[in-house]
C-alpha distance (Angstrom), angle and dihedral (degrees) to the residues before:
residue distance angle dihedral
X1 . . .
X2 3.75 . .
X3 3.72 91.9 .
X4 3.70 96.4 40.3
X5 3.92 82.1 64.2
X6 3.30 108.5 43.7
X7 4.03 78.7 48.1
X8 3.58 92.5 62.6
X9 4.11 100.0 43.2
X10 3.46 85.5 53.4
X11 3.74 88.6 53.0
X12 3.51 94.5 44.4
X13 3.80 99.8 49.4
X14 3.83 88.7 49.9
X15 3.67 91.0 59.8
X16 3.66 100.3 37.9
X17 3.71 87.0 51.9
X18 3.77 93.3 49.7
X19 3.23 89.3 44.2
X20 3.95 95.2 57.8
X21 3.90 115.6 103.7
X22 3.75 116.2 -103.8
X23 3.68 121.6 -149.5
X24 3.53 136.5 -66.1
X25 4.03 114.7 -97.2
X26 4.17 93.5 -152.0
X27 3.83 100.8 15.0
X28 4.19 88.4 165.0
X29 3.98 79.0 74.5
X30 3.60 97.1 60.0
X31 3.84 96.8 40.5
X32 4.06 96.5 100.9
X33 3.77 94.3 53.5
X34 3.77 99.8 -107.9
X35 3.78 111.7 -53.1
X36 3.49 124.6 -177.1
X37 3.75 123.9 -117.6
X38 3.58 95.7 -146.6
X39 3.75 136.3 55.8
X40 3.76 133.8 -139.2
X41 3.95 94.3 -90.5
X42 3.06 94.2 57.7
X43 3.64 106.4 43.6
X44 3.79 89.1 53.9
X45 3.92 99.4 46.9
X46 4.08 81.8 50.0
X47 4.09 98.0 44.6
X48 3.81 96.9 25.4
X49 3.70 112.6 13.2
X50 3.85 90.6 78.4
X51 3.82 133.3 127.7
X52 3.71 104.6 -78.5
X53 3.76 99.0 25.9
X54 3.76 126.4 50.8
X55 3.65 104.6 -15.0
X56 3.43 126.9 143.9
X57 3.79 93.0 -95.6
X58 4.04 124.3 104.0
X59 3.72 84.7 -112.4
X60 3.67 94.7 70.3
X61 3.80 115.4 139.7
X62 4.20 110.0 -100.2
X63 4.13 84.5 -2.6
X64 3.76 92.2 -79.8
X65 3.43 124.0 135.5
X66 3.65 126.7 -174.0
X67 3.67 104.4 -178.8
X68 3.78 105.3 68.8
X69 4.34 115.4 78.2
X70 3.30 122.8 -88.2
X71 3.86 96.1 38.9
X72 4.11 90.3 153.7
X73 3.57 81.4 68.9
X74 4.03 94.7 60.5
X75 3.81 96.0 38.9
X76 3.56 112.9 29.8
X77 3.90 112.0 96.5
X78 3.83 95.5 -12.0
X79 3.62 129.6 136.5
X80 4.00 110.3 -107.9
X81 3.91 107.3 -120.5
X82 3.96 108.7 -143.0
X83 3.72 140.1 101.4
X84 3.53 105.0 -60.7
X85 3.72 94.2 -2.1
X86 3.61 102.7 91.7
X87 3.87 90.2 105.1
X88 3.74 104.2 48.2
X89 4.10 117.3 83.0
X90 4.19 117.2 -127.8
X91 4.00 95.5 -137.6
X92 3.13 128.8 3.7
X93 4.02 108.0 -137.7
């Protein structure tokens, strides 16, 4: 029984100790606690504001376009237009 628990200690320390984290290769990159480099107009007129979708065109899907300035005055606390939708609020600012 002794052996059979020294056995498993030494198991256990081996994987706890591979298990440990290491250290960072850049850690200057980590230092401001993971901001983002882009903000929310921009995401959307990259993911959303796309031919077809919610361009600046009259075609835009559900009338909203997220290209043209100002778009936190077309989304934020406005009704959703849609079937169904009518109720539920874009953004909530």
């Amino acid at each position: 029984m002794n052996r059979f628990t020294s056995l498993t200690c030494a198991v256990v320390s081996a994987l706890v100790i591979a298990g440990c984290p290491g250290s960072l290769s850049n850690p200057d990159d980590f230092i401001d606690g993971g901001s983002i480099g882009k903000d929310a107009e921009t995401i959307l007129a990259e993911s959303c504001g796309t031919t077809g979708c919610h361009d600046a065109s009259p075609q835009a899907q559900a009338g909203l376009d997220l290209i043209s300035p100002n778009v936190e005055s077309r989304v934020g606390d406005i009704n959703a237009i849609g079937l169904g939708c009518d109720r539920e609020v874009l953004v909530v600012a």
